[in-house]
C-alpha positions as CSV (number, residue, x, y, z in Angstrom):
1,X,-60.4,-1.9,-27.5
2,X,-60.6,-5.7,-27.8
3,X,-59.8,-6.9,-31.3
4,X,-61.6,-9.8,-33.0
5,X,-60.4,-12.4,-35.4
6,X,-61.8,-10.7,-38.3
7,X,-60.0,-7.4,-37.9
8,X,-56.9,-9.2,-37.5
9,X,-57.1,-11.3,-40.8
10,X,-60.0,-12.7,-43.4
11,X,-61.4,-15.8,-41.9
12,X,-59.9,-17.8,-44.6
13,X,-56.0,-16.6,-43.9
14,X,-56.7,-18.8,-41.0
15,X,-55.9,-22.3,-40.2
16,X,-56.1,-24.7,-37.1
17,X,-52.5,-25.0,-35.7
18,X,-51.6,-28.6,-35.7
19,X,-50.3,-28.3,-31.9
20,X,-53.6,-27.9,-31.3
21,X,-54.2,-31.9,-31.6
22,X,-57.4,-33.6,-31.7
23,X,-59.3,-32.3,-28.6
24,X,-61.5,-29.3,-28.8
25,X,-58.4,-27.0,-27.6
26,X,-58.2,-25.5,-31.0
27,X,-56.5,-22.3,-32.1
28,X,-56.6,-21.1,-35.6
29,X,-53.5,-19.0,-37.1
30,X,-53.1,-16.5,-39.6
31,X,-49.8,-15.6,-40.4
32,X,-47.8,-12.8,-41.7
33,X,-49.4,-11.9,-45.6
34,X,-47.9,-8.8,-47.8
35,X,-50.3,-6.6,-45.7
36,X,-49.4,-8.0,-42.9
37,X,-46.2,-8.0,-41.1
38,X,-48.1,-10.1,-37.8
39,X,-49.6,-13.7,-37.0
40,X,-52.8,-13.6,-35.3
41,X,-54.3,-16.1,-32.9
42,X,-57.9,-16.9,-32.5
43,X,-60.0,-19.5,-31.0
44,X,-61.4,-22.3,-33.2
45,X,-65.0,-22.5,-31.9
46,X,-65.4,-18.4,-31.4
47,X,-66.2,-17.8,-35.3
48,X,-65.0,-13.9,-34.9
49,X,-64.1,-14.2,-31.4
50,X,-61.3,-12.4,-29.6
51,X,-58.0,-12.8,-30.9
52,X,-54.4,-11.4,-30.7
53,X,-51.5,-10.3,-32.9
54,X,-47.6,-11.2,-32.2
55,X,-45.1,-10.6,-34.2
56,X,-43.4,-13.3,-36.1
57,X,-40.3,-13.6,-34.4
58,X,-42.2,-14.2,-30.9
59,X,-44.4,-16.7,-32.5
60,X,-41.8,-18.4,-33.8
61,X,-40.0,-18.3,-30.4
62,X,-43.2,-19.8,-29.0
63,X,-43.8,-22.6,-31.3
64,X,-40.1,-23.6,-31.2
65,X,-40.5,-23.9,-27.0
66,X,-43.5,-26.7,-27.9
67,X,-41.1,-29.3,-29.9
């Protein structure tokens, strides 16, 4: 089953990540909420396009690996 943005997180838990820049390579993020104990990753321009869920620790891993 492929997941979408919306059943990972309300479209407005989401923000563009700022290592995204200013080209139209944009991924939105939602991170972990009380309800949630994941961040989910979407596609900017894919309204409720597919998206995937890591957990935090791996994220952080990730976004650490970029700086």
């Amino acid at each position: 089953m492929a997941l979408t943005a919306l059943d990972l997180a309300p479209d407005d838990d989401y923000f563009v990540s700022s290592f995204s820049g200013n080209g139209n390579n944009c991924i939105k993020v939602a991170n972990p909420a009380p309800h949630r104990t994941y961040v989910a990753v979407c596609d900017s321009k894919l309204d409720n396009g597919p998206a995937f869920a890591v957990r935090p620790e791996v994220w952080n891993t990730f976004v650490a690996s970029l700086t």
